[in-house]
C-alpha positions in Angstrom: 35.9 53.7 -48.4 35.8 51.6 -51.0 38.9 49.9 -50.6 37.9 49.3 -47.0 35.4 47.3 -47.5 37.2 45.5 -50.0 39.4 44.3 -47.7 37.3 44.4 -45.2 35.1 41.3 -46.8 38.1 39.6 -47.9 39.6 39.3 -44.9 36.4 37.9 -42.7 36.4 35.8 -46.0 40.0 34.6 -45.1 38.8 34.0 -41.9 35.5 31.9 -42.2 38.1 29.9 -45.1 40.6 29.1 -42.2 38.0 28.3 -39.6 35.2 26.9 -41.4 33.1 27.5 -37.8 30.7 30.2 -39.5 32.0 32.9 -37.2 33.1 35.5 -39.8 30.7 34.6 -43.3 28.1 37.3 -41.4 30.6 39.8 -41.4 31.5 39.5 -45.2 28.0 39.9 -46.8 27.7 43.2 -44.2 31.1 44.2 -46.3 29.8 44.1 -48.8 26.5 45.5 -48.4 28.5 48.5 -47.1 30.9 48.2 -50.0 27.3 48.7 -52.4 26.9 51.8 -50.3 30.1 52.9 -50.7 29.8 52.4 -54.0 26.7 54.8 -54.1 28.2 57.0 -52.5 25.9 56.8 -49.3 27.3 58.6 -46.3 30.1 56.8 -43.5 27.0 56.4 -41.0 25.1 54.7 -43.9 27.7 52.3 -45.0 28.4 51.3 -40.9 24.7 51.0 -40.5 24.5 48.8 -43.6 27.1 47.0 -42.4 26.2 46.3 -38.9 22.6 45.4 -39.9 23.0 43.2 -42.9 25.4 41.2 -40.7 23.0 41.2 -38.1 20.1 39.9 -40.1 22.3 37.4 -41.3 23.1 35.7 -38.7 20.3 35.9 -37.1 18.6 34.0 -39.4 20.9 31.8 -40.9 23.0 30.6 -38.0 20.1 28.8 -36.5 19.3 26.8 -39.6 23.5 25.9 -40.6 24.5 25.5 -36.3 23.3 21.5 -37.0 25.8 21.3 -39.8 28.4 22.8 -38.0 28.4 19.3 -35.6 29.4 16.9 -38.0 32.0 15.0 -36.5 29.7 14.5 -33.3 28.1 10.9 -32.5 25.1 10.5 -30.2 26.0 7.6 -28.1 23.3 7.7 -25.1 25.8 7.8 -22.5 24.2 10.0 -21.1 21.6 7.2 -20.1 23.4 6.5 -17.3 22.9 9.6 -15.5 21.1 8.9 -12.5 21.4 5.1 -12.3 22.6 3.4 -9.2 25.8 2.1 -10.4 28.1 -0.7 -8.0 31.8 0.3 -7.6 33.9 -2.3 -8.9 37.7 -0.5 -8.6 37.9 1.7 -5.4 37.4 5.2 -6.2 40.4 7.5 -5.1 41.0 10.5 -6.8 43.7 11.2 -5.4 45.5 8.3 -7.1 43.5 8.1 -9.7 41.8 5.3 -9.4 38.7 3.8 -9.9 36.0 2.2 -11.5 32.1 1.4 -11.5 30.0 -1.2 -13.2 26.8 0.9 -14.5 23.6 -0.3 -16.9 26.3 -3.7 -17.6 29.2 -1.4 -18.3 32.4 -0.7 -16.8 33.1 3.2 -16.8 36.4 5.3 -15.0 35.1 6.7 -12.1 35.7 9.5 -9.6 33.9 10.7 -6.8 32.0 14.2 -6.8 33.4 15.0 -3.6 36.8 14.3 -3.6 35.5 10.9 -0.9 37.4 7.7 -1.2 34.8 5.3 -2.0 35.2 1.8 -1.3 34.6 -1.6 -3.2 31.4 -2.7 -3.9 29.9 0.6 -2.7 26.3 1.7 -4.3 26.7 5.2 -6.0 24.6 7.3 -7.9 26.0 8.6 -11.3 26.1 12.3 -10.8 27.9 13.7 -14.4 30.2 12.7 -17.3 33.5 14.6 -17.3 35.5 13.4 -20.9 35.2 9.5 -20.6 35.1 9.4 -16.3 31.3 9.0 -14.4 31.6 11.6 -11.5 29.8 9.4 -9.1 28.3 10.0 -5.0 28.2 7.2 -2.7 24.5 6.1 -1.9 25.0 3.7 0.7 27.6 1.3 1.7 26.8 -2.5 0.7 28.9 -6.3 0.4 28.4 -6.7 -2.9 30.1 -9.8 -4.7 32.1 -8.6 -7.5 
């Protein structure tokens, strides 16, 4: 069992290398606990045991503290600010063709509608959601706005 372990830890060690997401480092330091076991002699059930529960412990109490590291290349930007702001549609909004556009706390934002609605010019809408860079958007009422 020795061996197994051996390989066993280098291989989730491979792993967390290639992936560098902390998804496998847990997994090595319970190898190697079971390895010590092994090592000792302790029984199969023993070394498993070790295993599962030094992995276990491990993430359960690092993963909380290194999960903030892990989100590096994200950037707060407060776009979500917008979210429930009246916003006046400056492009009318068909999602079908893909069009459409609203002008929301002074900037201009992709939009489609959250029901699939064609939504006319100058329309008031409510800014339901962000979906990648689009506001999914629902019409509040209809208005003549001068755009």
């Amino acid at each position: 069992m020795i061996a197994f372990w051996i390989v066993a830890a280098v291989v989730f060690l491979i792993v967390e290398a290639v992936t560098a997401a902390m998804s496998s480092i847990w997994f090595t330091v319970g190898a190697l606990a079971a390895l010590a076991g092994a090592a000792l002699d302790a029984p199969l059930w023993a070394q498993i045991l070790l295993f599962v529960a030094v992995s276990g412990v491990c993430f359960a109490l690092l993963y909380p503290r290194l999960k903030n590291s892990l989100r590096r290349d994200r950037q707060a930007t407060n776009a979500d600010m917008v979210l429930g702001q009246e916003c006046v549609v400056t492009q009318r909004i068909d999602n079908l063709a893909g069009t459409g556009a609203v002008s929301a706390d002074g900037k201009t934002w992709t939009a489609r509608s959250a029901d699939g609605e064609t939504i006319e010019l100058g329309a008031v809408v409510t800014a339901q959601s962000i979906q990648g860079v689009k506001l999914i958007v629902t019409p509040v009422r209809e208005t003549a706005h001068n755009i």
